[in-house]
C-alpha positions in Angstrom: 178.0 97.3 21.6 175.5 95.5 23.1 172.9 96.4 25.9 170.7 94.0 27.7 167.3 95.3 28.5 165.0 93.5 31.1 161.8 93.8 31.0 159.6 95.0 33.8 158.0 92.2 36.2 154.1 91.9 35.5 152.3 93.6 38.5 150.6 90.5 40.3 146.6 90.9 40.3 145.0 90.9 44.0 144.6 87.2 45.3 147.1 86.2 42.4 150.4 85.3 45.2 149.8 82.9 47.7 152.1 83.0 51.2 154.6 79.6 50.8 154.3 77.2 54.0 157.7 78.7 55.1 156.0 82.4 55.4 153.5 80.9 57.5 155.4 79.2 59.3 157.5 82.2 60.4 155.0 84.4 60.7 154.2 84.0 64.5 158.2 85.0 65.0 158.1 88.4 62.7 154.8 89.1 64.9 157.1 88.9 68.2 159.8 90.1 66.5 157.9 93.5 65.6 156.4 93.7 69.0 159.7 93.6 70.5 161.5 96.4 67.8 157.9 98.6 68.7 158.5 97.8 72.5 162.1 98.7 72.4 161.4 102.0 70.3 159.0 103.5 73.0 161.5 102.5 75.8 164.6 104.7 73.5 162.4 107.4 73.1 161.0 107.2 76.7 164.5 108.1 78.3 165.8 110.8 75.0 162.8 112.9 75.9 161.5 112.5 72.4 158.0 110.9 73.5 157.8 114.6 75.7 158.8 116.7 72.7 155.9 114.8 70.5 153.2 115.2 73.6 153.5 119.3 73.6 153.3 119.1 69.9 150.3 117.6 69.6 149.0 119.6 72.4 149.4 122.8 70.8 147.9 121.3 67.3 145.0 119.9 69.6 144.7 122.6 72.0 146.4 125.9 70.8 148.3 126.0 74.4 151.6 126.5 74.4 152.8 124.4 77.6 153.1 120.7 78.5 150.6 120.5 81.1 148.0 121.1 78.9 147.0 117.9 78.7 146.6 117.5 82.4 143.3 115.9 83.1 140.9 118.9 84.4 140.0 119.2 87.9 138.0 121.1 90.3 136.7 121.7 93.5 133.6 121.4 96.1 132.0 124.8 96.8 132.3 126.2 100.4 129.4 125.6 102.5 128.1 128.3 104.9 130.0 128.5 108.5 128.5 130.2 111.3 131.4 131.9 113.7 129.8 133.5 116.7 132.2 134.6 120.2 130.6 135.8 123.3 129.8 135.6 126.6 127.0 133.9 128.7 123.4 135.5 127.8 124.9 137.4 124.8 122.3 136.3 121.6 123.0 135.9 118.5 121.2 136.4 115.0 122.5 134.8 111.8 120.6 134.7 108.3 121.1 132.6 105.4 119.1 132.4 102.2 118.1 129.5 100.9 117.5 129.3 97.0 115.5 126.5 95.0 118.5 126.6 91.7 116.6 123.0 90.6 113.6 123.1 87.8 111.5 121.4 90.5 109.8 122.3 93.2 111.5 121.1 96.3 110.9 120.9 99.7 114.0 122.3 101.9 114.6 120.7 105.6 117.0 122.2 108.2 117.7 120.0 111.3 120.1 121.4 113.4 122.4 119.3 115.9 123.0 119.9 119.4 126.3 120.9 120.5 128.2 117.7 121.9 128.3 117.0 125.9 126.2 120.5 126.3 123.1 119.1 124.5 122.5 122.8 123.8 120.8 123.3 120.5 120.4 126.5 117.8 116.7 127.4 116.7 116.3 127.7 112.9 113.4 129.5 112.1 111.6 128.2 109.3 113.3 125.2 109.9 110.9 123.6 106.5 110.0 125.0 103.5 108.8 124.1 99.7 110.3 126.4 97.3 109.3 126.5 93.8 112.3 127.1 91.1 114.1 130.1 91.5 112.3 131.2 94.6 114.0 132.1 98.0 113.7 132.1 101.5 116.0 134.1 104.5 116.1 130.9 107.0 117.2 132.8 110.5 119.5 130.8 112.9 119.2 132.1 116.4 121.3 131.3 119.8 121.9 132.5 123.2 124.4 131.4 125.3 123.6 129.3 128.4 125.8 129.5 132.1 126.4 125.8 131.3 128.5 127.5 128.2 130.8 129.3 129.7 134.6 129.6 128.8 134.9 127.1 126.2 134.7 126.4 122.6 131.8 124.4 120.6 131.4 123.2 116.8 127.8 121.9 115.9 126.2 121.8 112.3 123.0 122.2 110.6 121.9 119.4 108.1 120.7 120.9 105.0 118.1 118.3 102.9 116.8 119.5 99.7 118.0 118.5 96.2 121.1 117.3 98.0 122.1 117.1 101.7 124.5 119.6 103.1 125.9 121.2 106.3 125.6 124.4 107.7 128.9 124.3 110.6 128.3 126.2 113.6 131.1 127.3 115.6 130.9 128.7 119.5 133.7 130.8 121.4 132.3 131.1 125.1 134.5 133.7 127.0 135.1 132.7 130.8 133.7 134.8 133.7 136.3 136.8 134.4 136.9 138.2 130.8 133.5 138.7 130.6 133.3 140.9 134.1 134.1 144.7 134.1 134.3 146.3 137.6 133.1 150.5 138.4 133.7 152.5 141.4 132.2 155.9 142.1 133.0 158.0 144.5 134.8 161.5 144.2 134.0 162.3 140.3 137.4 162.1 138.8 139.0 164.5 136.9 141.9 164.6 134.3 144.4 167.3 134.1 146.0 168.8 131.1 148.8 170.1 130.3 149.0 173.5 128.4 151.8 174.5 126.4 155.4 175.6 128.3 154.4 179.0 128.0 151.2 178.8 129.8 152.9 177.7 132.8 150.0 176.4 134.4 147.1 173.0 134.6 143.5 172.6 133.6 141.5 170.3 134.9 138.4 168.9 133.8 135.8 166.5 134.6 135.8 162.8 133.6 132.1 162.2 133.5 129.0 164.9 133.3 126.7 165.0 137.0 124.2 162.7 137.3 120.9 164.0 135.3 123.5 166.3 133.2 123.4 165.1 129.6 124.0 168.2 127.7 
């Protein structure tokens, strides 16, 4: 019986095989062609959810979490700036502190300008209203107000411009009450009394006096 045996192909030394003209010629068609198949491929696995199953996966290898938002790109969010709420009537006063720390490692100098209210030209007092503060140091900046006639029954927003390493706003908001809320009415005459009621079986009323006599405060 007889067997033919081939023997295996020499392995071709680097730079041995040269490309024919036909090879070349095709090649910028194979290029498109394989664009196209790649193309094509992320489209499939676009709508069979594969792409999505892949994502988490490498995720969790990259991250440790365990759920597909954890590749969401990180966000976050201004800090709150102070807001002065004040309600009151005319002539009440008010009395509002806020402290003032250099967090920079320079030594800054701190500027608050505060705004008058609009129409009323009315205007807070900051007191100190300019101060250098070396790192880490404070300062308790009082902001002070009372209420004018021309203020009364209405409601007023202003601000305060903070300048130091940054500029910032201090908001300022009013609640005037109107005359007549802010108005109370006494009439003395007779000193009223109360009466109270004992239990059933007492069958009878005690009365008492509302209010002490005058120059009795014990």
């Amino acid at each position: 019986m007889h067997t033919d045996h081939c023997a295996p192909s020499p392995k071709a030394e680097p730079g041995a095989y040269l490309p024919s003209p036909l090879s070349l010629l095709l090649l910028p068609a194979r290029v498109l062609f394989a664009t196209l198949d790649s193309g094509a491929g992320v489209i499939r696995r676009t709508f069979d959810g594969s792409y999505e199953t892949y994502d988490t996966a490498l995720c969790r290898v990259c991250h440790g979490h365990h759920s597909g938002a954890c590749c969401d790109i990180p966000e976050t969010t201004c800090p709150v700036s102070c807001h002065i709420r004040w309600s009151g009537c005319v002539g009440d006063s008010f009395h509002y502190e806020v402290q003032l720390t250099n967090r920079t490692r320079l030594e800054r100098e701190f500027t608050l300008t505060p705004e008058p209210f609009p129409v009323i030209g009315e205007t807070v007092t900051v007191s100190p209203d300019q101060k250098t503060l070396e790192p880490d140091e404070s300062v308790t900046v009082v902001v002070s107000f009372t209420i004018p006639e021309s203020m009364a029954g209405g409601c007023y927003q202003s601000r305060i411009r903070l300048v130091g390493a940054y500029e910032e706003d201090i908001k300022v908001s009013l609640a005037v009450a109107t005359r007549q809320c802010c108005q109370c009415h006494i009439e003395q005459g007779e000193s009223p009394k109360k009466i109270r009621a004992h239990h059933w079986y007492h069958h009878f009323q005690c009365t008492q006096d509302c209010f002490p006599p005058a120059g009795d405060r014990s």
